[in-house]
ZASELO-828475 format. One record per residue: residue in one letter; x, y, z negated of N, C-alpha, C in turn. Coordinates in steps of 0.2 Angstrom, whole numbers, padded with zeros to 4 digits, always signed. Layout:
! residues N
aXYZXYZXYZ...
END
This chain:
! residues 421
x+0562+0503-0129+0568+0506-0126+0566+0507-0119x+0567+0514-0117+0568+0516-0110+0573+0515-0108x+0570+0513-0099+0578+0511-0096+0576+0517-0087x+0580+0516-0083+0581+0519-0077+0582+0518-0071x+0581+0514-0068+0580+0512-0063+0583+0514-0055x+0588+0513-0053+0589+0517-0047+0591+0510-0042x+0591+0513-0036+0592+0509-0030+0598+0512-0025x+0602+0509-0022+0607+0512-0019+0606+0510-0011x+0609+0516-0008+0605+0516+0000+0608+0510+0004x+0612+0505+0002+0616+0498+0003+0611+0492-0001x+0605+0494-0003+0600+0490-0007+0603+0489-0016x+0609+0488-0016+0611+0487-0024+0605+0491-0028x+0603+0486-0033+0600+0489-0037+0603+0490-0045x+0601+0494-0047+0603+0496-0056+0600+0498-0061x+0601+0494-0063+0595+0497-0070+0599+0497-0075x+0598+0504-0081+0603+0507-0086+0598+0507-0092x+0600+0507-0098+0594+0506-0104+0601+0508-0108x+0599+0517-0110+0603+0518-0116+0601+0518-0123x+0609+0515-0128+0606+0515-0134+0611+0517-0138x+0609+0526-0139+0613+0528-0143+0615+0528-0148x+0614+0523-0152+0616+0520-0160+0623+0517-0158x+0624+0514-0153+0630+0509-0152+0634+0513-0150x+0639+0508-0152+0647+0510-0150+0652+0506-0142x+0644+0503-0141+0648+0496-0133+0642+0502-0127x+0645+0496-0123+0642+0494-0118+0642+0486-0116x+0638+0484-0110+0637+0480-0109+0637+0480-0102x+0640+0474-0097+0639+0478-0088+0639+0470-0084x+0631+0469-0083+0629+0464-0080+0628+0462-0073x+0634+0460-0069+0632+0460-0061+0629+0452-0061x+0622+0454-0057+0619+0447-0057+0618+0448-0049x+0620+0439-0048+0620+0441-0041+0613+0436-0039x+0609+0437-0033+0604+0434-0034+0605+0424-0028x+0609+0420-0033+0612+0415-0030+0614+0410-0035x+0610+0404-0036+0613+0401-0039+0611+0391-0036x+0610+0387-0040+0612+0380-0038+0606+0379-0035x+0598+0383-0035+0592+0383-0031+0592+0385-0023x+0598+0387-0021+0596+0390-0015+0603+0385-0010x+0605+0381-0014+0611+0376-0011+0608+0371-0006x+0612+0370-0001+0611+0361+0002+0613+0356-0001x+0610+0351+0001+0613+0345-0004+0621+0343-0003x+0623+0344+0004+0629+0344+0004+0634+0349+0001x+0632+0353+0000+0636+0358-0004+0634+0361-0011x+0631+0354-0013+0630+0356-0023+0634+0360-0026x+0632+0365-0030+0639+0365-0032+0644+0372-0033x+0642+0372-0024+0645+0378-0022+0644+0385-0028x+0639+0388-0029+0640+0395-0034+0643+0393-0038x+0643+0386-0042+0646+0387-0047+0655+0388-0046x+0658+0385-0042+0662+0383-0039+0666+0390-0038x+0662+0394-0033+0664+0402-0034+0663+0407-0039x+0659+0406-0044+0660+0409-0050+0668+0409-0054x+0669+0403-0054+0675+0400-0055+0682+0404-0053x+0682+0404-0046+0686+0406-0042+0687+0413-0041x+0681+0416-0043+0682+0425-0045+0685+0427-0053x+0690+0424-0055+0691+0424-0061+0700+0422-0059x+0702+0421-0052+0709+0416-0053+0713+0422-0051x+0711+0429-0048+0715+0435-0045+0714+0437-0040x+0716+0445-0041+0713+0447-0034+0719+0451-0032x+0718+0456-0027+0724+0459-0026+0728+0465-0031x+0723+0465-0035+0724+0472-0039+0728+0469-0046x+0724+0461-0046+0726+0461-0054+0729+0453-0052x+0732+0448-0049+0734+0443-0045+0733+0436-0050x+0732+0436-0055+0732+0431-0057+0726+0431-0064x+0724+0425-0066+0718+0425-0071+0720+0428-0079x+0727+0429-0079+0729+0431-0086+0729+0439-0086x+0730+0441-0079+0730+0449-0081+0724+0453-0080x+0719+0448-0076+0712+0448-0077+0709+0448-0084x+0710+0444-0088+0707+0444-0094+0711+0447-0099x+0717+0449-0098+0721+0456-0103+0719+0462-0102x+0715+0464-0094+0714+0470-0093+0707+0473-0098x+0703+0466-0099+0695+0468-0102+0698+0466-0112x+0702+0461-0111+0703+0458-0120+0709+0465-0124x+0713+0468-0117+0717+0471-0121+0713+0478-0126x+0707+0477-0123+0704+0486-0125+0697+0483-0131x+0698+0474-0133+0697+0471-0138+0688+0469-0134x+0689+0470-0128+0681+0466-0124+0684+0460-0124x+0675+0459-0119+0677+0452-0118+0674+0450-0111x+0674+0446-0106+0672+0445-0101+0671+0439-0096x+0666+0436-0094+0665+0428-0092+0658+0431-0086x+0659+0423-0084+0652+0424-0081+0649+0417-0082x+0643+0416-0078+0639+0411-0078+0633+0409-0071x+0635+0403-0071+0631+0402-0063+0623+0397-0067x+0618+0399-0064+0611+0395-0067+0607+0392-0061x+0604+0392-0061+0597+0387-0055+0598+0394-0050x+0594+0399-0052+0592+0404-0048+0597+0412-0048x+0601+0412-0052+0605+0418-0053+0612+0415-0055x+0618+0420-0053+0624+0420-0055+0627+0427-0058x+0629+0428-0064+0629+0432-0067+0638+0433-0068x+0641+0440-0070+0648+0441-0071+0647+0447-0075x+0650+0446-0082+0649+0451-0084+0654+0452-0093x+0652+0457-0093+0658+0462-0100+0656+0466-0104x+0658+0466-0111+0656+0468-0115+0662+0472-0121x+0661+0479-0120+0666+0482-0124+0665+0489-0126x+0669+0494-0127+0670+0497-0131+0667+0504-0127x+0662+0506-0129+0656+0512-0122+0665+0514-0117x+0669+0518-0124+0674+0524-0117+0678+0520-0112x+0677+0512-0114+0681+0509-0108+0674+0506-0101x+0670+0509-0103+0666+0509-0097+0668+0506-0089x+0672+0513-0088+0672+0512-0081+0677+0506-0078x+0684+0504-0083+0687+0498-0083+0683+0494-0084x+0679+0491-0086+0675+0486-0083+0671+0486-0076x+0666+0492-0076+0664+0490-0070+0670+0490-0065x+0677+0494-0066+0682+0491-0061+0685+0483-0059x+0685+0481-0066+0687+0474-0066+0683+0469-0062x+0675+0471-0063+0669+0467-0062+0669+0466-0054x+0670+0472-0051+0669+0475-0044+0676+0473-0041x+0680+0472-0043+0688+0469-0040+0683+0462-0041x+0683+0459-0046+0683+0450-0044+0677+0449-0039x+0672+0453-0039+0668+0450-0033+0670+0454-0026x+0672+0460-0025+0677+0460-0019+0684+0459-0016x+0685+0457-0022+0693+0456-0018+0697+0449-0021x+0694+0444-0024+0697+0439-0026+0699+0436-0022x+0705+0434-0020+0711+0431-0016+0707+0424-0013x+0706+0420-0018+0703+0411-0016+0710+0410-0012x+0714+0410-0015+0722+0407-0013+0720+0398-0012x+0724+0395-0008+0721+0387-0007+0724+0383-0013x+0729+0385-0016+0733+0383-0022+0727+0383-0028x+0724+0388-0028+0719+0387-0034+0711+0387-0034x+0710+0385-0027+0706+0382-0024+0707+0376-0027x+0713+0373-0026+0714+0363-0027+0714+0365-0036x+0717+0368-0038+0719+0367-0046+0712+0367-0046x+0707+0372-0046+0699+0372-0051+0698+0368-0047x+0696+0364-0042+0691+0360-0039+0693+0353-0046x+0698+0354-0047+0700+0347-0053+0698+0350-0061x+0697+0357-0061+0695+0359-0069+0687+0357-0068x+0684+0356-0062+0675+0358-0062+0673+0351-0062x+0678+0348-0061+0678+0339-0058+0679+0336-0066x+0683+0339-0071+0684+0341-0077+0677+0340-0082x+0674+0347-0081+0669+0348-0083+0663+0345-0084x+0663+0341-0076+0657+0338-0074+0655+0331-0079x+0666+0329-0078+0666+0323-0082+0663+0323-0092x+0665+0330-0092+0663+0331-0102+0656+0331-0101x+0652+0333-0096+0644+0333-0095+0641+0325-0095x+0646+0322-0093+0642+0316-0090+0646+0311-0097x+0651+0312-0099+0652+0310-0104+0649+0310-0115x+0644+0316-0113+0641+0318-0118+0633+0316-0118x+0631+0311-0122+0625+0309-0120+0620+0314-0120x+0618+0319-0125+0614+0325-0124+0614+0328-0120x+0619+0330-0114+0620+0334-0111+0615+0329-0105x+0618+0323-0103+0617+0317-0100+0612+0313-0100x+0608+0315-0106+0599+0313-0104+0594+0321-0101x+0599+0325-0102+0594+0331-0098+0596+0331-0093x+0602+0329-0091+0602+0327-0082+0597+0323-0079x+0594+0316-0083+0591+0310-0080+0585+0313-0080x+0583+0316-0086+0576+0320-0083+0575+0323-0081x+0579+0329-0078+0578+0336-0072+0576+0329-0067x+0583+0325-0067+0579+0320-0061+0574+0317-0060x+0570+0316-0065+0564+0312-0065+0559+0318-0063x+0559+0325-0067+0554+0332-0064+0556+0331-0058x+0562+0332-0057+0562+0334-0049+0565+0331-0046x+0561+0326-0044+0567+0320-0040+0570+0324-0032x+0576+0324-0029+0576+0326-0023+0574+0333-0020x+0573+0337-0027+0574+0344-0029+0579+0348-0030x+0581+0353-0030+0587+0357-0034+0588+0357-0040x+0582+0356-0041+0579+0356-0051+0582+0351-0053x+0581+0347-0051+0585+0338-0051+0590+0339-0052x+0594+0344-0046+0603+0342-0048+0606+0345-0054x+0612+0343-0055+0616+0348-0062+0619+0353-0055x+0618+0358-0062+0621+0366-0059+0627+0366-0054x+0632+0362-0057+0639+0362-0056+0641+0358-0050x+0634+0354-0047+0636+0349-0044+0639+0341-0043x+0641+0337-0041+0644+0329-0042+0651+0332-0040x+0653+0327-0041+0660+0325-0039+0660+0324-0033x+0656+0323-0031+0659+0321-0023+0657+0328-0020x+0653+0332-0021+0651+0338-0018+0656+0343-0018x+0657+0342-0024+0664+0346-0028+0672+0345-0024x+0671+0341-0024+0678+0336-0019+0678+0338-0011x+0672+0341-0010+0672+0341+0000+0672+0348+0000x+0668+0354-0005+0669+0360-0003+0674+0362-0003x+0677+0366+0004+0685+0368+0004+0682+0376+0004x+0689+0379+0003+0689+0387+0002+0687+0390+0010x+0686+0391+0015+0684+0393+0021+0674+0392+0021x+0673+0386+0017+0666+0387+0016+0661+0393+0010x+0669+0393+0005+0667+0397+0000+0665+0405+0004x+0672+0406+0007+0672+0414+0008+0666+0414+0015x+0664+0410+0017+0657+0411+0021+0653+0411+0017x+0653+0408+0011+0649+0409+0009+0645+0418+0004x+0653+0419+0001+0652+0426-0002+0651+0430+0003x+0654+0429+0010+0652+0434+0014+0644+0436+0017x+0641+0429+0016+0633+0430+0017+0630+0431+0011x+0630+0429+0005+0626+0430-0001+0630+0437-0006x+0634+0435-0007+0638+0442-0013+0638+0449-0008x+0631+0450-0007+0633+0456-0003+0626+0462-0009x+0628+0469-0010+0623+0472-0011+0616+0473-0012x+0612+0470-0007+0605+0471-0005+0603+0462-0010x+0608+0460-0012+0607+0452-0015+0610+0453-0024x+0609+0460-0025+0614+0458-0032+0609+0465-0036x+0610+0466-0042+0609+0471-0044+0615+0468-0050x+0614+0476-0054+0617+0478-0059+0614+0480-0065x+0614+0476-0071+0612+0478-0079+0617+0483-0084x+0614+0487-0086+0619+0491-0092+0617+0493-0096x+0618+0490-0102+0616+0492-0107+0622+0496-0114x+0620+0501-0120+0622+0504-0124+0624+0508-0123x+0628+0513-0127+0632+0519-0127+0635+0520-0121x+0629+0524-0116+0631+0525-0110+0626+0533-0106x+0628+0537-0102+0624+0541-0100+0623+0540-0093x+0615+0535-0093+0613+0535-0086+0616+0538-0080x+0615+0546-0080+0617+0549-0072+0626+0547-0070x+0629+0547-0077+0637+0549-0077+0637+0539-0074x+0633+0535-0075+0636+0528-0075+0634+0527-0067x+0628+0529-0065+0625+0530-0060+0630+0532-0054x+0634+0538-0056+0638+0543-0051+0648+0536-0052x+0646+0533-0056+0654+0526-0056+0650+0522-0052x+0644+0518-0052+0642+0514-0047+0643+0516-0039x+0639+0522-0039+0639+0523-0032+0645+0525-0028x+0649+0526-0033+0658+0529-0031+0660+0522-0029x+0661+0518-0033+0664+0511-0032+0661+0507-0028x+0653+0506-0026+0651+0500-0023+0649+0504-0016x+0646+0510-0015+0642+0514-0012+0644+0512-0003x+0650+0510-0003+0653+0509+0002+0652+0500+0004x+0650+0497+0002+0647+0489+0002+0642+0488+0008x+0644+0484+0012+0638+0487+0017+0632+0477+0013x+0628+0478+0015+0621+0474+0017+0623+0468+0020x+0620+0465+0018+0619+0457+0021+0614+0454+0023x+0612+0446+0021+0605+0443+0022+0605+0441+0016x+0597+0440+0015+0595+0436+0009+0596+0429+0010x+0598+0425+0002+0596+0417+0003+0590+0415+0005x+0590+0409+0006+0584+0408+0006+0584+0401+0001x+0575+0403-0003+0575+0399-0010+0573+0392-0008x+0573+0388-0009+0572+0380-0009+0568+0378-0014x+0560+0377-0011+0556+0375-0019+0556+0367-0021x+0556+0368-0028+0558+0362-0032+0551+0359-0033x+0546+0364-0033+0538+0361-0034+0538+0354-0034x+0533+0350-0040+0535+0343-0039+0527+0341-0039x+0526+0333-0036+0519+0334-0036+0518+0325-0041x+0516+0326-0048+0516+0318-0051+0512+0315-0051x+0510+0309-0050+0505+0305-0052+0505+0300-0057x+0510+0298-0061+0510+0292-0066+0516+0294-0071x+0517+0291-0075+0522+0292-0081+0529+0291-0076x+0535+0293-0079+0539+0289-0079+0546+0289-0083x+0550+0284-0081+0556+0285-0086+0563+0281-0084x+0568+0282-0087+0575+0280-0085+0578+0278-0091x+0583+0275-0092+0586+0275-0095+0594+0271-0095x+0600+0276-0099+0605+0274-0097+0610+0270-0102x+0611+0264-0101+0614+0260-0108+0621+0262-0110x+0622+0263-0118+0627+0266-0120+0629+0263-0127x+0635+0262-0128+0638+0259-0137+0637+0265-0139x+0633+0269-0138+0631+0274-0147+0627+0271-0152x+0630+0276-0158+0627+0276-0163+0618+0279-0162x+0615+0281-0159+0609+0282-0158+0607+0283-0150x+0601+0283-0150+0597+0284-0144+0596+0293-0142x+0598+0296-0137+0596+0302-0135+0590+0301-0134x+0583+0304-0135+0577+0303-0131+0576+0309-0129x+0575+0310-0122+0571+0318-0120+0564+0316-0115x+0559+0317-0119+0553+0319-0116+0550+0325-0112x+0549+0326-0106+0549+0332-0101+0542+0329-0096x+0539+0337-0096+0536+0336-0090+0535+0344-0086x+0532+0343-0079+0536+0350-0076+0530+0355-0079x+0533+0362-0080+0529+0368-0084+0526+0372-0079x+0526+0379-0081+0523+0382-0076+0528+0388-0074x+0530+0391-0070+0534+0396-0065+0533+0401-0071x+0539+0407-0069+0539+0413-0072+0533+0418-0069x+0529+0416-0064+0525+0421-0063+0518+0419-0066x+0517+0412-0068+0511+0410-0070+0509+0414-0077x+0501+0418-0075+0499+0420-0080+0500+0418-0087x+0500+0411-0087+0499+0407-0092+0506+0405-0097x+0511+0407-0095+0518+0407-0097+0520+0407-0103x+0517+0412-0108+0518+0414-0113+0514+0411-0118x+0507+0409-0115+0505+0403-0119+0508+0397-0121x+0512+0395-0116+0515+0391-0117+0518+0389-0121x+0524+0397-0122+0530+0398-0125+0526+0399-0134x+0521+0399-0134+0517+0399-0141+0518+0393-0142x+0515+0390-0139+0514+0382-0139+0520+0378-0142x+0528+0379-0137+0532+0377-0139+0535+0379-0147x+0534+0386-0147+0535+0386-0154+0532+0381-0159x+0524+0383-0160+0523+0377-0164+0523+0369-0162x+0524+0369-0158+0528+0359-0159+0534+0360-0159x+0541+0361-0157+0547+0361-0158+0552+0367-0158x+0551+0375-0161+0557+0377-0163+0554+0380-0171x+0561+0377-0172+0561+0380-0178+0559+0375-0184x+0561+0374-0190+0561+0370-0196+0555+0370-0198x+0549+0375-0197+0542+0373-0199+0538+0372-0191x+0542+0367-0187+0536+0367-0181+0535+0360-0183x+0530+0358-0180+0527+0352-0181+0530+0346-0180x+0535+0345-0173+0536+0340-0173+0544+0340-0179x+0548+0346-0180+0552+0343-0187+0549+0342-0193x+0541+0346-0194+0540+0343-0200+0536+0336-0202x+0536+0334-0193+0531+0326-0194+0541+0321-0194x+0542+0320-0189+0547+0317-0187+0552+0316-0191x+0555+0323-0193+0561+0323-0197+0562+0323-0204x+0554+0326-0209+0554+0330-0213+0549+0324-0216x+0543+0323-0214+0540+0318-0215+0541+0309-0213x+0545+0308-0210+0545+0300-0206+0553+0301-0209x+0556+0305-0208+0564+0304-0209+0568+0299-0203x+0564+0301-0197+0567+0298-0191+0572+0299-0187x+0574+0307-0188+0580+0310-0183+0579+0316-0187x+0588+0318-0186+0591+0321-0190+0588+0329-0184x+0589+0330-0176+0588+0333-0174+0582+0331-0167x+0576+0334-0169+0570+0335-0163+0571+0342-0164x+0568+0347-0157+0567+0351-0157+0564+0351-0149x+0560+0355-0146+0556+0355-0139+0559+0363-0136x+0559+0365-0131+0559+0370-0129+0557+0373-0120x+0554+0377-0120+0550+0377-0112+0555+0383-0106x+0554+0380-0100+0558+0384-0096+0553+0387-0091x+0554+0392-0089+0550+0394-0082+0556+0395-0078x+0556+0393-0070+0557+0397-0064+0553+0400-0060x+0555+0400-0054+0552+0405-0048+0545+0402-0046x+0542+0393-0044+0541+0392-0043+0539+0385-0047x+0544+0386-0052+0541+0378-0057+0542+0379-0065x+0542+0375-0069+0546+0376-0076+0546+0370-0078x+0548+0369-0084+0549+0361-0089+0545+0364-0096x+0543+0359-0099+0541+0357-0106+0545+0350-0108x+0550+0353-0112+0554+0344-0115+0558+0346-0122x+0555+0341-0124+0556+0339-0132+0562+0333-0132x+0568+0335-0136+0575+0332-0136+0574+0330-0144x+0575+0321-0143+0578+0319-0152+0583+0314-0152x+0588+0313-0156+0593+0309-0158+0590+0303-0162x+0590+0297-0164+0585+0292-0164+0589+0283-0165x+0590+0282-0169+0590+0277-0170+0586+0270-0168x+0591+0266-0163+0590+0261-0160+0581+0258-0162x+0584+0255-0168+0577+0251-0173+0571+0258-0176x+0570+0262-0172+0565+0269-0175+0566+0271-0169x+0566+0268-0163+0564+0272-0155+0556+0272-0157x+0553+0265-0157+0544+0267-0153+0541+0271-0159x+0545+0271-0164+0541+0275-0170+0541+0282-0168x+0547+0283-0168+0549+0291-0164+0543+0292-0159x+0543+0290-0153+0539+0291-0146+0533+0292-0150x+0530+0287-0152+0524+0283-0156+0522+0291-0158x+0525+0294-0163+0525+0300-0167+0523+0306-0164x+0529+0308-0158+0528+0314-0153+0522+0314-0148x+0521+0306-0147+0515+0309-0142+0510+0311-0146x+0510+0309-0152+0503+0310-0156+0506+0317-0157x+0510+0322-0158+0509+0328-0160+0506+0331-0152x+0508+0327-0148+0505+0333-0141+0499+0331-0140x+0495+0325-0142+0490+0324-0141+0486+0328-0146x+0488+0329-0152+0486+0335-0158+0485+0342-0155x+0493+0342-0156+0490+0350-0151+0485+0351-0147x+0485+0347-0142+0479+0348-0135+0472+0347-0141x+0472+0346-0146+0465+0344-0150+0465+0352-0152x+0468+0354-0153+0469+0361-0159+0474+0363-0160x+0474+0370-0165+0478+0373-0169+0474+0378-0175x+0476+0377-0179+0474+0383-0183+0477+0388-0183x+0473+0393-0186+0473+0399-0187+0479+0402-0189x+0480+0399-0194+0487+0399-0196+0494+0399-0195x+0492+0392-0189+0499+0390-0182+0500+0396-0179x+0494+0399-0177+0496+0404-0171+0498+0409-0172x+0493+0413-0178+0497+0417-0182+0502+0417-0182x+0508+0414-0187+0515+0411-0188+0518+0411-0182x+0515+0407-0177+0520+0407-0169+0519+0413-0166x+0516+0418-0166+0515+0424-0165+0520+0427-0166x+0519+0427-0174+0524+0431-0177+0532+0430-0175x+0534+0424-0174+0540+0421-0173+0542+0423-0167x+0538+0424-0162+0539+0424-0155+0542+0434-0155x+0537+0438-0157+0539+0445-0157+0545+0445-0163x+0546+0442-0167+0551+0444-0172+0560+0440-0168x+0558+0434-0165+0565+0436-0160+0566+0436-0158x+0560+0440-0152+0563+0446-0149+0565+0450-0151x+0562+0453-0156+0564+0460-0157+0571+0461-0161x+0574+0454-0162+0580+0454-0164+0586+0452-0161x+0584+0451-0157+0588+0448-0149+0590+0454-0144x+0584+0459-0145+0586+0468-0142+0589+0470-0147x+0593+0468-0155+0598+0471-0159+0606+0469-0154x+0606+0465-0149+0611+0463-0143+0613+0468-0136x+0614+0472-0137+0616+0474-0129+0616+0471-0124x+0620+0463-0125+0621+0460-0119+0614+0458-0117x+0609+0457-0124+0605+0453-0123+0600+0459-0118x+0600+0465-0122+0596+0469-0117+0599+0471-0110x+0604+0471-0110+0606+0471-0102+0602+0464-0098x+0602+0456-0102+0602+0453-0098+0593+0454-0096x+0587+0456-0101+0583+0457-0102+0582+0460-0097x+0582+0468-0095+0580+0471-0090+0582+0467-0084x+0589+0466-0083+0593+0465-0078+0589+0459-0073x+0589+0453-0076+0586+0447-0076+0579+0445-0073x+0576+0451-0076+0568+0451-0076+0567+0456-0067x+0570+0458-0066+0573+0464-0063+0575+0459-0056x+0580+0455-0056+0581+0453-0049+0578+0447-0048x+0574+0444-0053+0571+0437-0052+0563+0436-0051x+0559+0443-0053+0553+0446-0050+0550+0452-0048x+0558+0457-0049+0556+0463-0045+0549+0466-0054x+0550+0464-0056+0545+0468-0060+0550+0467-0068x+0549+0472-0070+0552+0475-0080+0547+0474-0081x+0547+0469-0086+0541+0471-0094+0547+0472-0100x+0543+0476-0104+0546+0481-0108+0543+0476-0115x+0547+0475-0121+0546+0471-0123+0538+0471-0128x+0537+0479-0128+0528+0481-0128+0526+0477-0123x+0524+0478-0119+0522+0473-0115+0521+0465-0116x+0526+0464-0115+0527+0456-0119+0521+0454-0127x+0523+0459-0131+0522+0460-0137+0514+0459-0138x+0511+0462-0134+0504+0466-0130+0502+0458-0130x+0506+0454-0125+0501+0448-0120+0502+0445-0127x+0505+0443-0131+0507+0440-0135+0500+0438-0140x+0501+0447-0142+0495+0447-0147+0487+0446-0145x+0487+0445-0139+0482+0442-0133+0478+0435-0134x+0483+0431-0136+0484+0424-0137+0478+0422-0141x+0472+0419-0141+0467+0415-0144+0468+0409-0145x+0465+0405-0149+0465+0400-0151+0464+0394-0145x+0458+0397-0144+0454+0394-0136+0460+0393-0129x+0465+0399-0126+0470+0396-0125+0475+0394-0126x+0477+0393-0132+0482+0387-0134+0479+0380-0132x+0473+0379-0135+0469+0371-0131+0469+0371-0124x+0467+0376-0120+0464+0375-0114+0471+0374-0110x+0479+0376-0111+0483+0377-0108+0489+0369-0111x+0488+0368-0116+0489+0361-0118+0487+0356-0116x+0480+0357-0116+0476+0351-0112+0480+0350-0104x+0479+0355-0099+0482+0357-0092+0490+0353-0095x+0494+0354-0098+0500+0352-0098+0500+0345-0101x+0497+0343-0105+0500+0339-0113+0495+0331-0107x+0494+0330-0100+0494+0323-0098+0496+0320-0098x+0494+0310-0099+0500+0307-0097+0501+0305-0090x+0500+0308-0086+0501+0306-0080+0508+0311-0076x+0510+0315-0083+0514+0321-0081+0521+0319-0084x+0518+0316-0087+0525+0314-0094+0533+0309-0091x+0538+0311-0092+0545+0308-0091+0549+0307-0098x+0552+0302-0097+0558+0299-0101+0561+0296-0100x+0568+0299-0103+0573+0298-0099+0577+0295-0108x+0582+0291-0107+0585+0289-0114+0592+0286-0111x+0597+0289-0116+0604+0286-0116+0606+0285-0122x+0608+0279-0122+0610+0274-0127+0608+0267-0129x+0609+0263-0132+0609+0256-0133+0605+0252-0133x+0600+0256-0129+0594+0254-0127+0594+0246-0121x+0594+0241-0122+0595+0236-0114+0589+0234-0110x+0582+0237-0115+0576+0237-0112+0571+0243-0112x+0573+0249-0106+0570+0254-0109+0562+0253-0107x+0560+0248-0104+0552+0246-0100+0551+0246-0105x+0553+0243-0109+0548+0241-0118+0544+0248-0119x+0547+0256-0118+0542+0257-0121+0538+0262-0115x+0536+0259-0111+0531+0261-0106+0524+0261-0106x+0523+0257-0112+0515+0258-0116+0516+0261-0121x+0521+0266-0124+0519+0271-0127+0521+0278-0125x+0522+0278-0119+0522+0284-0114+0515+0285-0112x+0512+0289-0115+0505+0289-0115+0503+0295-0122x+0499+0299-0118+0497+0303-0123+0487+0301-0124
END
């Protein structure tokens, strides 16, 4: 898929990817700001403002007429705040085009942040936090970002604490969009049934006039480990959450994609090796599954199982032998197959609009460089046998390794001699 690339003299950037077979569009403002570039005392914050641009602006005053204006024309509309990007975005029916980019362009220029609904979300986000920290899955992946990145951004949850949550007042927020939500920090993604120059001449009508700001500034999370380690939080469940993590490599590391091989064959998917040793074979847990992240400056490798109390060290026991396996080899066959898995969904993921908006869009404000999914496709098929070992070994140490467990655990030391690969 061809896309188009334009730049607007207030720095906004835009990229457009049409695709004539559809009957939508897709219109992704990403803005380049999310829970990596925050203070510790203001955890929180993007998410917080995400929030708040959804409560009314002066055009549409309230969250109900905001969300009739995109559902009434049978779209839809939300956004999301991550580590390094906050995203707002809509999906609907190509000829109501330009009423999205309006709606989109109201909430991040003219939302009210009224003090009244200020106080109401700071209690929904406070809400939130509480179902996060209530939910053991969700709450073994917090202990481990912490354990990757102790005293890092990587470390905190997106959304922030409660107590960070509870101190940010609205006067901080609107300093804050006045210095980040600006042009020269955001671009725009659009995808489907749409004609570049005609969407190109809506963009620069509505935002053109936007003046310039400053850039954030990024906070690296880089970790540096020297021994295992691990956590654990006691809980009356019925099984033990285990998540094994250790830090990966950044989105610019040539070696990225290797990786992402790698993880397919130990944990996605019903014929990778750790469901077919663990689950398929042992009968230990109903759901293992691994999967790898990159950022700007660091990434994760971690493998998540459900795990009964009396089948903990068996479990452990089990997955380091599959990562100490991997680092031994792979066949021909493995790769093959993870190859194939890795281009087939992608190429089904670009049957998604949104997906291809967020694909350009994403790739676009987070390295300043598109790869086209030939490209991707290209490194892919690149992959040797010889790399999968050489770049498993570099990851798969135990000097790198964390775990982190919640649930019914009352001695998680016990298993600190089989943290070890």
């Amino acid at each position: 898929m061809e896309y188009k690339k334009i730049t607007l003299d207030n720095g906004l950037r835009l990229v457009i990817c049409t695709m004539p077979h559809t009957r939508s569009v897709s219109v992704i403002f990403f803005v380049g700001m999310g829970s990596c570039y925050e203070q510790d005392s203001k955890a929180g914050i993007s998410h917080f403002i995400e929030h708040m641009c959804f409560k009314g602006t002066g055009k549409r005053p309230n969250a109900i007429e905001i969300s009739e204006a995109i559902e009434g024309v049978g779209g839809i509309l939300n956004g999301g705040t991550d580590r390094e990007i906050t995203n707002y975005w809509c999906k609907l029916a190509s000829q109501h085009f330009e009423l999205a980019f309006d709606v989109i362009v109201d909430l991040l220029r003219n939302s009210l942040f009224r003090s009244e609904d200020v106080s109401k979300e700071r209690q929904v986000i406070i809400e939130e936090i509480n179902m996060s920290l209530d939910s053991p899955q969700q709450r073994v992946g917090m202990l481990l970002d912490e354990l990757i990145w102790p005293g890092k951004p990587l470390g905190r949850d997106i959304a922030g604490t409660k107590e960070t949550v509870s101190s940010i007042d609205r006067e901080q927020m609107l300093e804050f969009l006045v210095d980040y939500y600006v042009p020269n920090n955001m671009l725009v993604s659009i995808a489907g049934d749409i004609d570049p120059d005609a969407a190109a001449k809506i963009v620069e009508r509505s935002v053109g006039d936007w003046k310039p700001g400053r850039s954030p500034d990024y906070v690296s999370s880089a970790a540096v480990q020297k021994c295992p380690k691990m956590t654990g939080e006691f809980r009356e469940t019925e099984q033990v959450n285990m998540c094994i993590g250790l830090e990966g490599l950044s989105m610019f590391h040539p070696d990225r994609f290797i990786v992402d091989i790698i993880n397919i064959i130990l944990g996605e998917g019903m014929s990778s090796r750790l469901f077919a040793e663990v689950r398929e074979k042992l009968g230990l847990a109903y759901d293992i599954h691994s999967y790898a992240e990159h950022f700007k400056d660091s990434g994760s490798f971690i493998i998540h199982a459900g795990i009964d109390l009396q089948h903990m060290h068996s479990a452990l026991s089990a997955i380091m032998n599959q990562l100490k396996s991997v680092s031994g080899g792979v066949t021909a066959a493995e790769l093959h197959k993870a190859k194939e898995m890795a281009r087939g969904r992608l190429l089904l993921s670009m049957e998604n609009i949104r997906n291809v908006a967020g694909w350009y869009g994403a790739q676009e404000i987070l390295t300043e460089k598109i790869m086209t999914v030939d490209d991707v496709t290209q490194i892919i098929d690149g992959i040797s046998l010889d790399d999968v070992i050489r770049v498993a070994r570099q990851l798969f140490i135990t000097e790198k390794l964390n775990l982190a467990l919640v649930g019914p655990v009352k001695n998680p030391d016990s298993l600190q001699d089989s943290l070890k690969i």
